[in-house]
C-alpha positions as CSV (number, residue, x, y, z in Angstrom):
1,X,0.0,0.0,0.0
2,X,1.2,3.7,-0.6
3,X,2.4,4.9,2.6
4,X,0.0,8.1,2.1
5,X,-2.7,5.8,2.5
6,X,-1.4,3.9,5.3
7,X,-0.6,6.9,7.2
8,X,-4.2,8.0,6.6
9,X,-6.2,4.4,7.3
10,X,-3.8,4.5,10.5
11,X,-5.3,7.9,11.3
12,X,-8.5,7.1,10.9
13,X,-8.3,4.5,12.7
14,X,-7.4,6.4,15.6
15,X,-10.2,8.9,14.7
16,X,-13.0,6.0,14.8
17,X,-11.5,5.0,18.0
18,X,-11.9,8.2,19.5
19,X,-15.6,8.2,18.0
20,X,-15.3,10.8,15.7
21,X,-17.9,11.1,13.4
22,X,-17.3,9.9,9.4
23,X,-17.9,13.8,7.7
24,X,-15.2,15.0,10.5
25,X,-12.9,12.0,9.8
26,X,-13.0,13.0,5.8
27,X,-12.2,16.5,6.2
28,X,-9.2,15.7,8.8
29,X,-8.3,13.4,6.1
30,X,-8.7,15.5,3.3
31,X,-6.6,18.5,4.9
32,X,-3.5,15.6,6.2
33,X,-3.4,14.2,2.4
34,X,-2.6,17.6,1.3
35,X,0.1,18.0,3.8
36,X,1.4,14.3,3.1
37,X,1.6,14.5,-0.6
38,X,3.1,18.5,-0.4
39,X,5.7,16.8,1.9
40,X,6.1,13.5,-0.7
41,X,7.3,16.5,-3.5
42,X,9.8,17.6,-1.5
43,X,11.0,13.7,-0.6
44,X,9.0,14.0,2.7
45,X,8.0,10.4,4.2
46,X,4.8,10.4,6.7
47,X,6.7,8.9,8.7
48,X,9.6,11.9,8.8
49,X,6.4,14.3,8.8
50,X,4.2,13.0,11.6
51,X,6.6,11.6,13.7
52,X,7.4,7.8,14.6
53,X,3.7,7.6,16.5
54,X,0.6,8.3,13.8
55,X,-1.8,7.7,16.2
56,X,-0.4,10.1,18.8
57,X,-0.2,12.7,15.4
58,X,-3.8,11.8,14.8
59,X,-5.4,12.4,18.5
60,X,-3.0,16.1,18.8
61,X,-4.3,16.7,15.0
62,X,-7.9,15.8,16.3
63,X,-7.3,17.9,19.5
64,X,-6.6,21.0,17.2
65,X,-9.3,20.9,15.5
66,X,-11.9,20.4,17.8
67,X,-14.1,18.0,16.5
68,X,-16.7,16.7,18.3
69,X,-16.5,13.0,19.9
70,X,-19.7,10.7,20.5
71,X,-17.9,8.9,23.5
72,X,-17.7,5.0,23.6
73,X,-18.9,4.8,27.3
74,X,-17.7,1.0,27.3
75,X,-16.8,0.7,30.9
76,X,-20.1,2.8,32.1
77,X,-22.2,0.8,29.6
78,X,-20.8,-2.5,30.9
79,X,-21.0,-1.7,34.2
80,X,-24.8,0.0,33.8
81,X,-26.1,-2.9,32.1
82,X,-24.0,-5.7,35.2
83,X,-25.8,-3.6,37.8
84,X,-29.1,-4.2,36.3
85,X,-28.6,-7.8,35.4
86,X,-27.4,-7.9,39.3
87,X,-30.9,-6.4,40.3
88,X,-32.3,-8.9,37.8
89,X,-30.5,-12.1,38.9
90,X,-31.7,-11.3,42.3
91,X,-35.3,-11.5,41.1
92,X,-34.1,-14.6,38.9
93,X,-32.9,-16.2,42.1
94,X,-36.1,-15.8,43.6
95,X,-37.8,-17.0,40.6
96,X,-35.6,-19.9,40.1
97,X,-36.1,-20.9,43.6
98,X,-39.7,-20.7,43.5
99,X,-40.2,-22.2,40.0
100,X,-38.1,-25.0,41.2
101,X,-41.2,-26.8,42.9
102,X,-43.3,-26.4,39.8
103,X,-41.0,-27.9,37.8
104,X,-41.1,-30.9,40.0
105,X,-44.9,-30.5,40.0
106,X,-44.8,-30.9,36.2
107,X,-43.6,-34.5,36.5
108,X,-45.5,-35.8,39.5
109,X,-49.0,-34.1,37.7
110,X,-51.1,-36.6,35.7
111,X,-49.8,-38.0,32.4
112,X,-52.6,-35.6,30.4
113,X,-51.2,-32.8,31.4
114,X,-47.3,-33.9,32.0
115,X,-44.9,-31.2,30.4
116,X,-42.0,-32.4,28.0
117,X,-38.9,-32.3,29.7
118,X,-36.7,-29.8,27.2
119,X,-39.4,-27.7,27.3
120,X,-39.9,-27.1,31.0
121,X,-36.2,-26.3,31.4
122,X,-36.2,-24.3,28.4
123,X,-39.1,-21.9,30.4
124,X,-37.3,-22.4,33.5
125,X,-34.1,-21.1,32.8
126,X,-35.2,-19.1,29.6
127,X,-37.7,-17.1,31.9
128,X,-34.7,-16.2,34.6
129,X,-32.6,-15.3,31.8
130,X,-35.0,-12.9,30.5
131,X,-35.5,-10.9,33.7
132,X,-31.6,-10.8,33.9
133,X,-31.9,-9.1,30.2
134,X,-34.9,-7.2,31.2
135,X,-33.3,-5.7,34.2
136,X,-30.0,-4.6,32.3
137,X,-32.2,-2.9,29.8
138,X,-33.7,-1.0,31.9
139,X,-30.7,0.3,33.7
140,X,-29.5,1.5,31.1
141,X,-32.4,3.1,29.5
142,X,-32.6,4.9,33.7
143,X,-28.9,5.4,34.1
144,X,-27.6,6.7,31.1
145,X,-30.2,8.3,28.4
146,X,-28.1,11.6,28.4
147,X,-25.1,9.6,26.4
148,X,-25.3,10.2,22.9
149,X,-26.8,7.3,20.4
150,X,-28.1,5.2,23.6
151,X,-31.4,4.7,22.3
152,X,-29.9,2.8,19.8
153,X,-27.4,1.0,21.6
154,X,-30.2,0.0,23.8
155,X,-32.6,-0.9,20.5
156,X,-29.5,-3.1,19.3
157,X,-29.4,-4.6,23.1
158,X,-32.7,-5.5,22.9
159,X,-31.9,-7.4,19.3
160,X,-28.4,-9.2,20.5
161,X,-29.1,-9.7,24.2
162,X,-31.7,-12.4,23.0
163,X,-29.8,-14.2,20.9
164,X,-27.2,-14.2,23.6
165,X,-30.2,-15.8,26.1
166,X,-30.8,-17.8,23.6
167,X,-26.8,-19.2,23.3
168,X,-26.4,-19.2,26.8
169,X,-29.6,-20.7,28.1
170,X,-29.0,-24.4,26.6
171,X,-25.5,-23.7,28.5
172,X,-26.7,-23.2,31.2
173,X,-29.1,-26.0,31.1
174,X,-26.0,-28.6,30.2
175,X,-24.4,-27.4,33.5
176,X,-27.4,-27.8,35.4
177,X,-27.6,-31.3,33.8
178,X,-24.4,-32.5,35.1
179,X,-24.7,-30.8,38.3
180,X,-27.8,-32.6,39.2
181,X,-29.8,-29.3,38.8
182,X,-28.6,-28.3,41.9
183,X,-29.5,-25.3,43.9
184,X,-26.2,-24.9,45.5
185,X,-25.1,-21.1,45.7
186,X,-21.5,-21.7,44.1
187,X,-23.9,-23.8,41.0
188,X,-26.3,-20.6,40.9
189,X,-23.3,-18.3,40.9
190,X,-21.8,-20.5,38.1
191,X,-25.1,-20.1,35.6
192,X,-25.4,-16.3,36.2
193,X,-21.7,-16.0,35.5
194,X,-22.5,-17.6,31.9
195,X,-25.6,-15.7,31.8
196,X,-23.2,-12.3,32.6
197,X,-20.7,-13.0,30.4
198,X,-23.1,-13.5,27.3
199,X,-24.4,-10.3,28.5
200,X,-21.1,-8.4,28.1
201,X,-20.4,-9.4,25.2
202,X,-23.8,-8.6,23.9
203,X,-24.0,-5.0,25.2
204,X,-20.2,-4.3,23.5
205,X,-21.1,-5.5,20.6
206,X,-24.5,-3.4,20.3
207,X,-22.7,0.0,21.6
208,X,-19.8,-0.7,18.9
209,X,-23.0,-1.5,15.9
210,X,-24.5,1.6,17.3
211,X,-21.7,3.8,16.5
212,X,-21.1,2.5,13.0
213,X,-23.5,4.4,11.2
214,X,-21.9,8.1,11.3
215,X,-24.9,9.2,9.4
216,X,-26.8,8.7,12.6
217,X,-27.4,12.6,14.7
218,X,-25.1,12.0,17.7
219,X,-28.0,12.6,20.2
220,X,-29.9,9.6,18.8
């Protein structure tokens, strides 16, 4: 690749990073090509021009300019949406304890009305997982609806945290299996550490999606 160009995809790299929008990123661009290939006539490499650190080059150049940054917020997110699911475990715990006799009640009731055994498992843990979603969710929508874009890092949340559930759940329920379906505290810790981790992952992934589309208004 020209080293113009690398100089500039390592630049904007940096620029995404710091979550500077795409029509700000082109005309920092624009205005650093200039400079690069004024600098290539006189036998000028980027490298000689911006210093060994492009990225460092690209936050001071970014600085300068003052373009405005729709923040990231990973670590707030994260630990936004964990505080909720905490809140929402709690009521999961309570849910799992008390749905744990009517599952039992599912196999001792009449043969007419006996429930298949995948599918009262899949309710069981499926329903506890969703209160665990339903309570990040709603952290963040109460915790942070001043941060720019939330409402669609929140919409995407609500799109990838069930397809995370629904990774996680049959999981969850092959742990259960081999432990017996316990109720032991260090076994229920164990499921809503899977349950937690699927949620990370699915609340970085939606605030990343979220800030994809530059084309987006930054308050949105």
């Amino acid at each position: 690749m020209d080293p113009i160009d690398t100089a500039l995809a390592t630049a904007d790299d940096e620029w995404r990073l710091l979550g500077i929008q795409r029509h700000d990123r082109a005309a920092l661009a624009a205005d650093l090509r200039l400079d690069l290939e004024a600098a290539a006539m006189d036998g000028v490499t980027p490298e000689q021009l911006l210093g060994g650190d492009i990225r460092a080059f690209a936050r001071r150049l970014a600085d300068e300019a003052g373009v405005a940054r729709v923040p990231r917020e990973y670590p707030r997110l994260l630990l936004t949406a964990l505080a909720g699911a905490v809140l929402g475990a709690a009521l999961g715990y309570l849910f799992v304890s008390w749905g744990y006799s009517t599952l039992v009640g599912m196999f001792d009731a009449p043969a007419s009305v006996n429930v298949p055994l995948r599918l009262a498992l899949l309710l069981y843990y499926g329903s506890a997982a969703a209160i665990v979603v339903g309570g990040a969710l709603a952290a963040v929508h109460l915790r942070m609806r001043d941060v720019p874009r939330i409402r669609r890092t929140i919409a995407l949340m609500g799109l990838l945290l069930p397809v995370a559930g629904a990774v996680v759940t049959p999981v969850t329920i092959g742990f259960a299996r081999i432990t017996g379906y316990s109720l032991a505290p260090s076994v229920l810790l164990t499921e809503i550490a899977l349950v937690a981790a699927a949620l990370a992952g699915a609340t970085v992934l939606a605030r990343r999606w979220s800030l994809r589309d530059d084309t987006l208004p930054a308050a949105s």
